[in-house]
N, C-alpha and C positions, 0 to 999 in steps of 0.2 A: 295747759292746753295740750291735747292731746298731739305725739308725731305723726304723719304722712304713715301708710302702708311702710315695712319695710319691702326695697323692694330682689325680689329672690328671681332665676329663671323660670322656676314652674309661675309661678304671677304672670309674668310677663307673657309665657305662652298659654294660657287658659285668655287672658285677653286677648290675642289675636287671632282666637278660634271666631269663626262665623258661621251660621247658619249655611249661604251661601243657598244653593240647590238642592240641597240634601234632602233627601226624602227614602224612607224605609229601613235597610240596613244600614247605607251609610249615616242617616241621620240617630239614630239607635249606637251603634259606635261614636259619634260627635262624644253625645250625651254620655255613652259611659266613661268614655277618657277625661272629658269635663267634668264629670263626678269623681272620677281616680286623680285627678290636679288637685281636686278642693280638699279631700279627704286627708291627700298626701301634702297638702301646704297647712292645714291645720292639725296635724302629728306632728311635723317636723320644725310649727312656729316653738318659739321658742315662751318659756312660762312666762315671762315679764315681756314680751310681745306691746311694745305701744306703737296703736294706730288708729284711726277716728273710726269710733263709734257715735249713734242717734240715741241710744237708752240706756241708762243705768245698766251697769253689773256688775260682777266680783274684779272683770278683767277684761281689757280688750278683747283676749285668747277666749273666752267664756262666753262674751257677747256672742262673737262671729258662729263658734260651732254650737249654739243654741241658735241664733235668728236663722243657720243657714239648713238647722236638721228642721225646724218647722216650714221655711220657705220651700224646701224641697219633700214637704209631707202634702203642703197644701195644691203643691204641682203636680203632685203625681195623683192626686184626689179629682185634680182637675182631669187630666189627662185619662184617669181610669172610668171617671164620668161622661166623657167622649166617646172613651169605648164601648160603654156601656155593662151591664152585669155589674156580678158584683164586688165591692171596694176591698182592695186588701186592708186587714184590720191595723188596729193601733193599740199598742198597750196604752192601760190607763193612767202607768205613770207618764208617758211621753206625751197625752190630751192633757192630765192637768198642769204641765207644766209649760205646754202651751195656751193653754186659758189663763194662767197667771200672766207670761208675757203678754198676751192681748191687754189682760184688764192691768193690771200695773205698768206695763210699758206700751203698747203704744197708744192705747186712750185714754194715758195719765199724762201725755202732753198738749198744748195748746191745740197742737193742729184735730182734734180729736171734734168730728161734727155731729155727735151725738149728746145735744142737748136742746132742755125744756125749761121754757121762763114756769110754769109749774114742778115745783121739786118733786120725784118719784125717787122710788127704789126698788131695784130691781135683786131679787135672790137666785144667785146660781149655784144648784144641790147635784153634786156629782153620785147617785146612787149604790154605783158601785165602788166605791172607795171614802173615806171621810173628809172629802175636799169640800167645801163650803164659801161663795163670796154672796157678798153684801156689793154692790156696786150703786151708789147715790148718784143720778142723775141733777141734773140744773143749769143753769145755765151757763155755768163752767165746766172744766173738761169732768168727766166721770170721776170718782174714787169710788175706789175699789178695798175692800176690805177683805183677807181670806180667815176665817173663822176658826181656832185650834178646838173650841167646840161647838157643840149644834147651837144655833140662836134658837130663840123664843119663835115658836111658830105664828105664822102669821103678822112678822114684826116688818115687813116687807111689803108691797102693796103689790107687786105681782112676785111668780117663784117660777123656774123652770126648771124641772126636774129629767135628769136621762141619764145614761152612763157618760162615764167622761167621756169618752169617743162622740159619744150623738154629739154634747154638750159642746166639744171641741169645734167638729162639724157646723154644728149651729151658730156660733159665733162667729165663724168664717164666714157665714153666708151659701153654705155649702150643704145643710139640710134647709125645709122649710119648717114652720113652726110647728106645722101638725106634727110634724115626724120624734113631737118630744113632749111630755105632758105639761101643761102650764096651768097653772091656778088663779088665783085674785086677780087684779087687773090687767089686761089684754095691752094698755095703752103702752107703759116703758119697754113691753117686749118688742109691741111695733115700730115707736123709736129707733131701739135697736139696729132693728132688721135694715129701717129705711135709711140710717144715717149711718151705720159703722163700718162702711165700706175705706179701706186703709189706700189713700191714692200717693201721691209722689208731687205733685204740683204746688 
């Protein structure tokens, strides 16, 4: 079973931060010092670091600064989508290895509402790089499968094809479908779209 947080002062002071009034500069400062606490409490944890984690990984240490550099890509997507214009980019290795955590961790657990008493299969083709999943829908939580070479075309009942970035995007719910080209059946992408939303409850 895994131990509690260990717990450090930087910890303790990133939790007492609050929002509070802040608005403009001062809220812009919050945020950076709260990025400069998380940064500096995940350099300075230590390798064998145990404390709870929700998903498989190599390491406590490894969980937190992977869930917490995607948590803070898809907030700033959010955030840059408020402001409008356009998104600062992402390399394709930081989208496919948040597409893996999506389809391997967190809709390869129970709480995962993306499923069809009709079995589909959904293929996700990262264009620009050789990343490849197979993701089986049904009535149980999704698997997910990432492919070391190309499957048999058409082995899949719909495909979603874009760079990893769209592809990333898209699976967050943060592009729409059109914004990526899809193939054979429209149905397990709809799916998708309408049940993969990741809640806390």
């Amino acid at each position: 079973m895994n131990k509690p947080v260990v717990d450090k002062p930087h910890v303790r002071t990133l939790a007492r931060l609050t929002f509070g009034n802040l608005d403009g500069p001062g809220l812009l400062h919050w945020f950076r010092e709260g990025h400069g606490l998380l940064a500096d409490a995940l350099a300075a944890a230590p390798a064998g670091l145990e404390c709870w984690t929700f998903m498989p990984a190599p390491s406590p240490l490894a969980f937190w600064a992977r869930r917490q550099a995607h948590e803070t890509t898809i907030h700033r997507v959010d955030a840059e989508s408020a402001r409008g214009g356009r998104l600062s980019p992402l390399t394709a290795d930081h989208a496919v290895d948040g597409i893996d955590e999506l389809l391997h961790g967190f809709h390869a657990r129970p709480k995962s509402r993306v499923r069809t008493e009709t079995p589909r299969s959904l293929r996700v083709r990262a264009t620009d790089t050789d990343a490849i999943w197979t993701v089986r829908l049904s009535s149980e939580p999704p698997q997910a499968v990432r492919h070391a070479a190309a499957p048999e075309e058409g082995s899949a009942d719909c495909e979603l094809s874009a760079t990893a970035e769209q592809l990333y995007l898209l699976l967050w719910n943060r592009l729409p479908l059109t914004a990526i080209t899809l193939t054979g059946d429209p149905e397990p992408a709809r799916l998708w779209c309408e049940n993969s939303g990741v809640t806390w409850s």
